[in-house]
N, C-alpha and C positions, 0 to 999 in steps of 0.2 A: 504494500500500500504506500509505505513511503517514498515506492519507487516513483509513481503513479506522479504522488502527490511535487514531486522534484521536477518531473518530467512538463508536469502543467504548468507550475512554476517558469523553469525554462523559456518556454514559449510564450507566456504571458503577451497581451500585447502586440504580439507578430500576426502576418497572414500565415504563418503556419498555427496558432492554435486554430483556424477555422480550417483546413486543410485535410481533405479528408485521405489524400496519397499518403501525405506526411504522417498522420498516424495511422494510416495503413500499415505504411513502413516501418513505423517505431513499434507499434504494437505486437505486427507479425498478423495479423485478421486484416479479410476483406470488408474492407468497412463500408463501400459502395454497394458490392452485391449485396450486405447485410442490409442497406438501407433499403435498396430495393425489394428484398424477401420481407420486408419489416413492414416498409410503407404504408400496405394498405391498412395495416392495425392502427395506422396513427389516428387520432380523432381531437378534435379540438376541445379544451376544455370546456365546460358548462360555463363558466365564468370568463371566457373568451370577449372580450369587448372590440369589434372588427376596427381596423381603418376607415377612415374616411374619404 
């Protein structure tokens, strides 16, 4: 965990904390195809207040 916690640290700030190759790579997981196999699970919260 404390790796985890260093590693976010690290990147703080950067376009790599939103990078999803980058912790692809760091991680060792496909973090793409995982978002895609995931995706359709996502749902918006009940307390979601849209854009205007």
């Amino acid at each position: 965990m404390e790796y985890m916690r260093q590693q976010y640290h690290d990147v703080q700030h950067t376009l790599n904390w939103y990078c999803l190759d980058y912790w692809s790579e760091q991680l060792g997981l496909d973090i793409c195809a995982m978002t895609t196999e995931m995706g359709p699970r996502a749902v918006l919260r009940e307390d979601t207040i849209p854009f205007s």
